[in-house]
VEXDREN-2710 file (C-alpha; in Angstrom, 1 decimal):
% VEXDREN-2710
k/r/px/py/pz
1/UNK/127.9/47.6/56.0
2/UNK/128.3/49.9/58.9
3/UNK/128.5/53.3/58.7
4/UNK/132.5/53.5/59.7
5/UNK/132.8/51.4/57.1
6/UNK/131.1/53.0/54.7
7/UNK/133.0/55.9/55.7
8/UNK/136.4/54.2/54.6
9/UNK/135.2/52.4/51.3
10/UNK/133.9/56.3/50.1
11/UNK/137.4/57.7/50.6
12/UNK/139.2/54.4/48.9
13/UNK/136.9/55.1/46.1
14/UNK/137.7/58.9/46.1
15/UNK/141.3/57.8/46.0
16/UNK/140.7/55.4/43.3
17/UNK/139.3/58.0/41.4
18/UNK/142.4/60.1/41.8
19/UNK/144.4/57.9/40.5
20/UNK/143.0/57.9/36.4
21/UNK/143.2/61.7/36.3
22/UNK/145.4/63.4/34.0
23/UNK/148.8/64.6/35.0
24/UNK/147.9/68.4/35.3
25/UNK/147.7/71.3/37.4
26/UNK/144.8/70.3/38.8
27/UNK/145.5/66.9/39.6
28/UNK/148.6/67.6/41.8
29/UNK/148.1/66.6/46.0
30/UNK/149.3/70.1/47.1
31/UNK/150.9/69.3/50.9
32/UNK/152.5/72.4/53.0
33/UNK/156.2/72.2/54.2
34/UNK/155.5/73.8/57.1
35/UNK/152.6/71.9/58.3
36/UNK/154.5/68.6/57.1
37/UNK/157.4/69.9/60.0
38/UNK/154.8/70.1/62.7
39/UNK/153.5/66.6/61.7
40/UNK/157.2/65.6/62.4
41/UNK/157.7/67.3/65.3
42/UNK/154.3/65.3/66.5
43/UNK/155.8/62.1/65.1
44/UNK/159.0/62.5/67.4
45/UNK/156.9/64.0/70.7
46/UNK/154.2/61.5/70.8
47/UNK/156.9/58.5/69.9
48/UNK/159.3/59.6/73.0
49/UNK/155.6/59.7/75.0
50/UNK/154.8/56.5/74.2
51/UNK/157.6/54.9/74.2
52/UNK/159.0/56.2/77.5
53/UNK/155.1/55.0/78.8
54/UNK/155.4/51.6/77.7
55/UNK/158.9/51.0/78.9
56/UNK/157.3/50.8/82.5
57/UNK/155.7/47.7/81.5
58/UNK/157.8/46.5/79.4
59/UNK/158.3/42.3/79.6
60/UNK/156.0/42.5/83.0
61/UNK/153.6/40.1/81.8
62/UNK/154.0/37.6/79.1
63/UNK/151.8/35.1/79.8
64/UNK/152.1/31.2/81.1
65/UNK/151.3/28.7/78.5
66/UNK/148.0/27.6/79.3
67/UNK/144.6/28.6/80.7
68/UNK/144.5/32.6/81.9
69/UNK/144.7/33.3/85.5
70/UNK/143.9/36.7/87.4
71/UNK/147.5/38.5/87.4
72/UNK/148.5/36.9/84.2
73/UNK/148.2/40.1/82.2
74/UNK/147.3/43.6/83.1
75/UNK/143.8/44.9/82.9
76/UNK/142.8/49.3/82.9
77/UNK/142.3/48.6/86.8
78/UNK/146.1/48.4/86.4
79/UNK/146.2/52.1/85.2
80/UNK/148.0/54.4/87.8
81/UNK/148.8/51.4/90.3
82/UNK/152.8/50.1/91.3
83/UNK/154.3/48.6/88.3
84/UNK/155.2/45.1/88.5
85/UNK/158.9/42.9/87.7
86/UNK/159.4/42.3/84.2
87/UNK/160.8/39.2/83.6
88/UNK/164.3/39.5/84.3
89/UNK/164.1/41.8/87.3
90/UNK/164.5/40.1/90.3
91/UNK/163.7/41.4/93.9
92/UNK/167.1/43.2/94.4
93/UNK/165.6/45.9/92.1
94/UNK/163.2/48.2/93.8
95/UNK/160.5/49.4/92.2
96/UNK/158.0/50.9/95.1
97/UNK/158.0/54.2/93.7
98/UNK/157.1/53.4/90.0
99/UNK/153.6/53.7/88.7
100/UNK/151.8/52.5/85.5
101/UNK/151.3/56.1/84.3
102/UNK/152.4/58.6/81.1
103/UNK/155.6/59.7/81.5
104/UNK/156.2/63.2/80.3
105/UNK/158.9/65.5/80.4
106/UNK/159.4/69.4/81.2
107/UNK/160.8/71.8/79.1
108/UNK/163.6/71.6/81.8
109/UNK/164.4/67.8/81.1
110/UNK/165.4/65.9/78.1
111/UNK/164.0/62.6/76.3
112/UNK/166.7/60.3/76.4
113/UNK/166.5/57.7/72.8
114/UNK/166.0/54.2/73.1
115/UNK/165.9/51.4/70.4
116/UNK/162.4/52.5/69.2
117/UNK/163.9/55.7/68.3
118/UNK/167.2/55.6/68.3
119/UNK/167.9/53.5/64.5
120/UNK/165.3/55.4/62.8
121/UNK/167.5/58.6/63.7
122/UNK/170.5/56.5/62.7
123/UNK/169.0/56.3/59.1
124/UNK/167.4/59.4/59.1
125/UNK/171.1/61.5/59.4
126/UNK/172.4/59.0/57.0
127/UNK/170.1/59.7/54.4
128/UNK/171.0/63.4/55.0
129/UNK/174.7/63.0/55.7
130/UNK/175.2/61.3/51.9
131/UNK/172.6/63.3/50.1
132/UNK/170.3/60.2/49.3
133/UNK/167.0/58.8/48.9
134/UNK/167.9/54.8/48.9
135/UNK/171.2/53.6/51.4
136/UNK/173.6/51.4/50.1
137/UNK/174.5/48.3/52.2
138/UNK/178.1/49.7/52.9
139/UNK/176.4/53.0/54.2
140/UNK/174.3/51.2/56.5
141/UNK/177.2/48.8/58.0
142/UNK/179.9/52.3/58.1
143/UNK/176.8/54.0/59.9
144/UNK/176.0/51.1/62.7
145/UNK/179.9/50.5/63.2
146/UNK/180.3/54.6/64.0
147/UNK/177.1/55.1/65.9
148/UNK/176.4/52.1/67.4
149/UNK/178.5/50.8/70.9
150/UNK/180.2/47.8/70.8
151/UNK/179.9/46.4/74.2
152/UNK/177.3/46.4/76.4
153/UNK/175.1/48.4/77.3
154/UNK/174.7/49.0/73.8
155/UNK/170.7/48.7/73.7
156/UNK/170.6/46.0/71.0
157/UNK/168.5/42.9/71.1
158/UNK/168.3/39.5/69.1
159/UNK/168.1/40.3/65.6
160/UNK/169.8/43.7/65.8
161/UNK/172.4/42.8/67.9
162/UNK/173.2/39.8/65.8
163/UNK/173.1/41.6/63.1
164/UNK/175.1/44.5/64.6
165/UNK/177.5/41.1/65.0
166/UNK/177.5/40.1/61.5
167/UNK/178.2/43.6/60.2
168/UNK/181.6/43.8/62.6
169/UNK/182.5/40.6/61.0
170/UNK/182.6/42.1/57.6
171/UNK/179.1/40.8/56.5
172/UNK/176.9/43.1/54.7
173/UNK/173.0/44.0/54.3
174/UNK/171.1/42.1/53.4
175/UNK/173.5/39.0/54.5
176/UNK/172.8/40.3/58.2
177/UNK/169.1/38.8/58.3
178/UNK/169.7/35.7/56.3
179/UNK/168.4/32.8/58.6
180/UNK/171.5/30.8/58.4
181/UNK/173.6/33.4/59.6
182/UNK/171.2/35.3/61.8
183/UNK/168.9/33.3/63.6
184/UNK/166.6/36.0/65.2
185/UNK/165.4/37.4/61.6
186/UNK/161.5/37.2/62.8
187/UNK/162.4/39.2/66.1
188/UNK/160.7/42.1/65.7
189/UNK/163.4/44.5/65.0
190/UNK/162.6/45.9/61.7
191/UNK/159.0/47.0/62.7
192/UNK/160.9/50.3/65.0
193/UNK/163.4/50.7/63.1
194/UNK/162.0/51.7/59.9
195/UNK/158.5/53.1/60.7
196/UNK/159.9/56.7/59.7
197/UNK/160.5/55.5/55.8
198/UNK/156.7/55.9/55.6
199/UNK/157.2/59.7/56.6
200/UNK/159.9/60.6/54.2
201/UNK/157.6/59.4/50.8
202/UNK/154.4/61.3/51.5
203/UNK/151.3/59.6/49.8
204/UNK/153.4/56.9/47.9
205/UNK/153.8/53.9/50.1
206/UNK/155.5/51.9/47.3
207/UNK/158.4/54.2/47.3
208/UNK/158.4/54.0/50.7
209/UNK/158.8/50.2/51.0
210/UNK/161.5/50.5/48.4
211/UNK/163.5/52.9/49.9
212/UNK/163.3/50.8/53.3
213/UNK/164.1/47.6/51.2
214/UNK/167.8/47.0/52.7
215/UNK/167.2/48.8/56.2
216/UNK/164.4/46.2/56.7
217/UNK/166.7/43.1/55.5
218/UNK/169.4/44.4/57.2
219/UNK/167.1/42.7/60.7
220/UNK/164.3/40.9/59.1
221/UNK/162.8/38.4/56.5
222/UNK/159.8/36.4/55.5
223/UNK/156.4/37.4/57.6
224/UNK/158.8/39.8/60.0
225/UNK/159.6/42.2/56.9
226/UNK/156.0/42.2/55.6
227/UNK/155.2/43.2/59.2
228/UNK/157.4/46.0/59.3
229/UNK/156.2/47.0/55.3
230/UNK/152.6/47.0/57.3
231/UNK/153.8/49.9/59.8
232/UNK/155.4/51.9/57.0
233/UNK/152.7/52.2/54.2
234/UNK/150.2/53.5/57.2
235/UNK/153.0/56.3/57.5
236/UNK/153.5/57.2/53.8
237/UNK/149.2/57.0/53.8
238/UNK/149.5/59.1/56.5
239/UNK/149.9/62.2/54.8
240/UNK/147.2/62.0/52.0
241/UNK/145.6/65.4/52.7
242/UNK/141.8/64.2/52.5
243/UNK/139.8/65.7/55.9
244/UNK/138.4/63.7/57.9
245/UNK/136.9/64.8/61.3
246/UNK/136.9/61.7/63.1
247/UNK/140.5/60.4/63.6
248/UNK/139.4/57.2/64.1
249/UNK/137.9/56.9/60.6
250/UNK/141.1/57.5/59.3
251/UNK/143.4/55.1/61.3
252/UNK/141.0/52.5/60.5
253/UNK/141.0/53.5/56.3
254/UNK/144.8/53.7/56.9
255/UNK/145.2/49.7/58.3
256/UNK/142.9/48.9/56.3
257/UNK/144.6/49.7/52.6
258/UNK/147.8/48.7/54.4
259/UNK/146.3/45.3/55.1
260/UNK/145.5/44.8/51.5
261/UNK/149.3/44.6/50.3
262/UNK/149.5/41.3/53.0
263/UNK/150.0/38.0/51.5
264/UNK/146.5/36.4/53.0
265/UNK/147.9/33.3/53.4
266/UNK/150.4/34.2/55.9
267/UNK/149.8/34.2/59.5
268/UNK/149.8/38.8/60.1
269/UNK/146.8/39.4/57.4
270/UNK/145.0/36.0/59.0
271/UNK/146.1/38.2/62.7
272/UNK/144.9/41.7/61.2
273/UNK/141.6/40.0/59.9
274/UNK/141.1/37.7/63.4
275/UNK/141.5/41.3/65.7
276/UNK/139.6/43.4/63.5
277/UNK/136.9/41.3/63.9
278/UNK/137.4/41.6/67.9
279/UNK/137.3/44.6/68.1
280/UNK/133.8/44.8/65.8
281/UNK/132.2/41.9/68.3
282/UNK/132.2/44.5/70.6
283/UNK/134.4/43.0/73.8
284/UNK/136.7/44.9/76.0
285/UNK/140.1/45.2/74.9
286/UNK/141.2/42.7/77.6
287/UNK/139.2/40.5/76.7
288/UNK/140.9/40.6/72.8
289/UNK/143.7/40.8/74.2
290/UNK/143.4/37.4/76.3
291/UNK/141.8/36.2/72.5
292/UNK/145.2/36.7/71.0
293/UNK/147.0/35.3/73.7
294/UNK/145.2/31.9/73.9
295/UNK/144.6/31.7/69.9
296/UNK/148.6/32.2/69.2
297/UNK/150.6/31.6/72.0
298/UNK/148.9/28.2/73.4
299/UNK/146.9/27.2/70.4
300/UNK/149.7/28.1/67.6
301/UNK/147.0/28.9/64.9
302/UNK/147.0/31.0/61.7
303/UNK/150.7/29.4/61.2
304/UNK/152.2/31.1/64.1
305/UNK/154.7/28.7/65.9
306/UNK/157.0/30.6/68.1
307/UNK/155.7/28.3/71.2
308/UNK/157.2/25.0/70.0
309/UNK/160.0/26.2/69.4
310/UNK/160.8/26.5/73.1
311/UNK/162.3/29.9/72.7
312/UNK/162.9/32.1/75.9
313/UNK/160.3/34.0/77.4
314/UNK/158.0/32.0/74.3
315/UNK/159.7/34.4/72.2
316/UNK/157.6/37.2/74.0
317/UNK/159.5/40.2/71.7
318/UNK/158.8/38.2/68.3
319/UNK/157.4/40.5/65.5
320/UNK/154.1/38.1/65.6
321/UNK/153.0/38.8/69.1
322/UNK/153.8/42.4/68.7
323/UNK/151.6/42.7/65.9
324/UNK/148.8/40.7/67.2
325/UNK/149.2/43.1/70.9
326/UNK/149.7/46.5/68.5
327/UNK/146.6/45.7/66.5
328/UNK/144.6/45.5/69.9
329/UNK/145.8/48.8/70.7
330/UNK/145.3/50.2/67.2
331/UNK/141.3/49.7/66.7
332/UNK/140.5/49.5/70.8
333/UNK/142.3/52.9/70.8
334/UNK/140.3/54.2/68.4
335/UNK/142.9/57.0/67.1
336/UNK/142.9/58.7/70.9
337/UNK/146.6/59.2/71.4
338/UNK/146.5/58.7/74.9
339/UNK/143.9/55.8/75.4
340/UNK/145.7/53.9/72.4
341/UNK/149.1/54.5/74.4
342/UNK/147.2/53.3/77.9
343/UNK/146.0/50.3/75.9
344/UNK/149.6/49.3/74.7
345/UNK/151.2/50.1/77.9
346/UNK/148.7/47.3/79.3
347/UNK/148.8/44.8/76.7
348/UNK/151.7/42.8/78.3
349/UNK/154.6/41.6/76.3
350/UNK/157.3/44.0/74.6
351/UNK/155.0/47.1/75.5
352/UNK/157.1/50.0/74.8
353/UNK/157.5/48.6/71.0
354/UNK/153.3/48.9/70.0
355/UNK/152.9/52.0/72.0
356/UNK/156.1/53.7/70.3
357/UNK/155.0/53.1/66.6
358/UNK/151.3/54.3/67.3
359/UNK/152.4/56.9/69.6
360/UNK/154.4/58.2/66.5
361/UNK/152.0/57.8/64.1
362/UNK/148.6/59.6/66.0
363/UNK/151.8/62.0/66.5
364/UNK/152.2/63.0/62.9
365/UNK/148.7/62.7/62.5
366/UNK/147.5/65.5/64.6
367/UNK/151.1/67.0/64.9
368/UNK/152.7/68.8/67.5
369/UNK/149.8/71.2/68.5
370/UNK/147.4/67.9/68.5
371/UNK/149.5/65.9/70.9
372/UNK/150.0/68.5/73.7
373/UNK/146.5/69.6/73.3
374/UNK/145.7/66.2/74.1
375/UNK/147.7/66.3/77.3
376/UNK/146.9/69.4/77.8
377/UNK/150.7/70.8/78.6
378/UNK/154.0/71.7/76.9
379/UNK/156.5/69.4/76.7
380/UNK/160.4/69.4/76.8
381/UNK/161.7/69.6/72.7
382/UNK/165.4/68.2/73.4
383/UNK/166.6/64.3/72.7
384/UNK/169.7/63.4/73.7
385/UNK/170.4/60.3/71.0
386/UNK/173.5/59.6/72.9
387/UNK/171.6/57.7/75.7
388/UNK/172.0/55.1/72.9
389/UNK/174.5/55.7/70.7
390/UNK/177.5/58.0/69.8
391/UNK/179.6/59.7/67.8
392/UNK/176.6/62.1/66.6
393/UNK/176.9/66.5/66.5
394/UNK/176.6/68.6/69.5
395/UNK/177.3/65.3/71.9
396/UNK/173.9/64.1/70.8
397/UNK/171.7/66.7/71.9
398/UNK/169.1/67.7/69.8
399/UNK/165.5/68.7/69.1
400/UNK/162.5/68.0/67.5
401/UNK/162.6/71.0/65.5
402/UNK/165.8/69.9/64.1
403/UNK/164.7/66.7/64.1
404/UNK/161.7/67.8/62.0
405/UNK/164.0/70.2/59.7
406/UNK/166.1/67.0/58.5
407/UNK/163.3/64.9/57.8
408/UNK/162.1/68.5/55.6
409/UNK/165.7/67.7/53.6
410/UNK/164.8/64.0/52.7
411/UNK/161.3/64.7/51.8
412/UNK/162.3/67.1/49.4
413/UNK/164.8/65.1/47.8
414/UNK/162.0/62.3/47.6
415/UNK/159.3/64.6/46.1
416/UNK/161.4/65.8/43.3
417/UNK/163.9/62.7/42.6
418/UNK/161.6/59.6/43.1
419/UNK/157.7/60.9/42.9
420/UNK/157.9/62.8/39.9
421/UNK/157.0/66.3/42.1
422/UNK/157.6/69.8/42.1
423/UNK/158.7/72.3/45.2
424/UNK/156.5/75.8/45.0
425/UNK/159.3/77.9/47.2
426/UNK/156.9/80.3/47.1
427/UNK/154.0/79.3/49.0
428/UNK/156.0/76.6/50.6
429/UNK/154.4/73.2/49.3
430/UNK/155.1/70.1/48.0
431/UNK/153.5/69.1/44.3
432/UNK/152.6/65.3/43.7
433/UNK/151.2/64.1/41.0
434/UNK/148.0/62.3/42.2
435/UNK/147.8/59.7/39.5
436/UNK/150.9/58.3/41.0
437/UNK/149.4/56.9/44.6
438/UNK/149.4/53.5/44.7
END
């Protein structure tokens, strides 16, 4: 056993532990409100970051079925060099002036939302706007009909827009992502959707899941909703206040207890397993990457079929891909915010989709503070949700303060009406009963 490993099976034990102590004073997780804001505030920053990064490369490179040539996918010479077409740009678009590089805006500017952001902040006012902790399928269809456009450019794709479909034909959650009526129901959507469920049950992935039961069926089913389950218990783990200095120790004891809850006989824990041990045989990222590629895309291994199906693009924005390319980025990024976000940006396929969720979740981890020390600068705080969608206060124009205040709301609803926990107004903390992680 190495020692990073070690490392991780010492804290599992530690939480283990936690778990068969009396419910007492003394056996409560104590976690700051205050603090918890500036993790959200980091969770909104370092998504817009990432996403806005990715969305350079977004769809450039895909792959073509078969042996790897130079060109096929992007390598870290690629970093700061002219971005190439995506797949459905053609040579009427100019792109002469745009580099493979962070995007980042000034306090002057505004991040505009896009569809890694812009749902989770769909649900996130919901869940505020009727006082709850679980959405009830007519919620969710009255909130996409009021915020969401119908006509193009509406920023919807495959199973989102198909569901977005359903739901103006009367059909409710979880109808929308039944496979006879919704086709696209492994198409990735529910994976950036729901992410921020994970935020609003701190320590208690469980809850978590449940409350992101419908808002994950509303897209996805089968190994596409235990993907997107994946990516939210890392965010409710997120928050268990045990220190570790290394960062990377921590993302990895994070995946890892995540990966436990994955039925090993479907094709993401067979992925998770297969990349882990990439990235511990010591290659180059590219080189895993290219691994990935050729194991699941031309040889169809591990039960992952999207290439005879003869979908478009090889179904290059299916939730298996995108979890295969993220988990490159994840353990080759090695909890650096920006080298995990340069890593996703070069991955190739839906690239803005991997780099959003980790960019949100190194965000929370080191919060606000963390992420523009890592970019050594101050960034812009306003979002302007209406880039996306509509019908939301103040034209859409808000900030990650506010952002960060709301999430505060649900959280505290959550601690007290679903984990059994307390709220010290005094010092300002949550209360959670320890022997209630699971």
């Amino acid at each position: 056993m190495n020692f990073n490993n070690l490392y991780i099976f010492i804290i599992t034990l530690f939480l283990f532990s936690c778990e068969s102590v009396s419910e007492n004073e003394s056996s409560l997780i104590q976690i700051s409100r205050a603090e918890y804001s500036e993790k959200l505030y980091g969770f909104w920053l370092g998504q817009s970051i990432a996403n806005w990064t990715g969305l350079i490369t977004e769809m450039d490179k895909i792959g073509n079925i078969g042996e790897i040539k130079t060109g096929d996918f992007y390598t870290r010479n690629d970093w700061g060099k002219k971005d190439q077409r995506s797949i459905w740009e053609d040579e009427s678009i100019d792109k002469s002036d745009i580099i493979i590089d962070y995007v980042l805006k000034d306090k002057a500017e505004s991040w505009g939302a896009d569809d890694d952001t812009d749902i989770e902040y769909m649900y996130q006012y919901l869940l505020n706007f009727y006082e709850t902790s679980t959405l009830t399928p007519n919620q969710i269809r009255a909130g996409w009909l009021k915020h969401i456009k119908n006509v193009e450019e509406n920023f919807l794709w495959v199973s989102n827009q198909r569901a977005f479909d359903l739901m103006t034909e009367g059909i409710l959650p979880p109808e929308t992502s039944n496979p006879s009526l919704n086709e696209y129901f492994e198409m990735i959507d529910a994976q950036l959707t729901t992410e921020i469920f994970g935020l609003f049950s701190p320590t208690r992935p469980e809850i978590s899941v449940k409350m992101a039961e419908l808002p994950i069926s509303t897209t996805a089913r089968n190994e596409a909703k235990e993907i997107a389950e994946f990516y939210i218990r890392m965010h409710s783990l997120a928050s268990i206040p045990i220190h570790i200095n290394d960062i990377k120790n921590k993302i990895f004891w994070l995946a890892d207890r995540s990966r436990a809850k994955l039925n090993d006989e479907q094709y993401p824990a067979k992925m998770y397993d297969y990349i882990k041990e990439l990235y511990y045989s010591n290659i180059k990222w590219e080189s895993a990457r290219d691994s990935i590629y050729n194991r699941y895309q031309v040889q169809e291994q591990d039960g992952y079929d999207m290439t005879s199906r003869e979908l478009y693009c090889n179904g290059c924005y299916a939730a298996g891909i995108n979890f295969a390319s993220s988990l490159v980025s994840l353990f080759f990024g090695e909890g650096d915010i920006k080298e995990t976000i340069k890593i996703g940006t070069l991955s190739g396929w839906d690239s803005d989709n991997p780099t959003s969720t980790w960019g949100g979740l190194i965000g929370f981890i080191i919060g606000k503070s963390g992420v523009e020390k890592a970019f050594e600068r101050d960034f812009s705080n306003k979002f302007n949700i209406h880039r996306t969608r509509q019908n939301f206060p103040n034209n859409g124009i808000d900030t990650f303060e506010n952002m960060a205040n709301e999430g505060i709301r649900i959280v505290d609803r959550v601690v007290k009406n679903e984990l059994n926990g307390t709220i010290d107004k005094e010092n300002n903390l949550w209360l959670i009963p320890i022997n209630n992680i699971k």
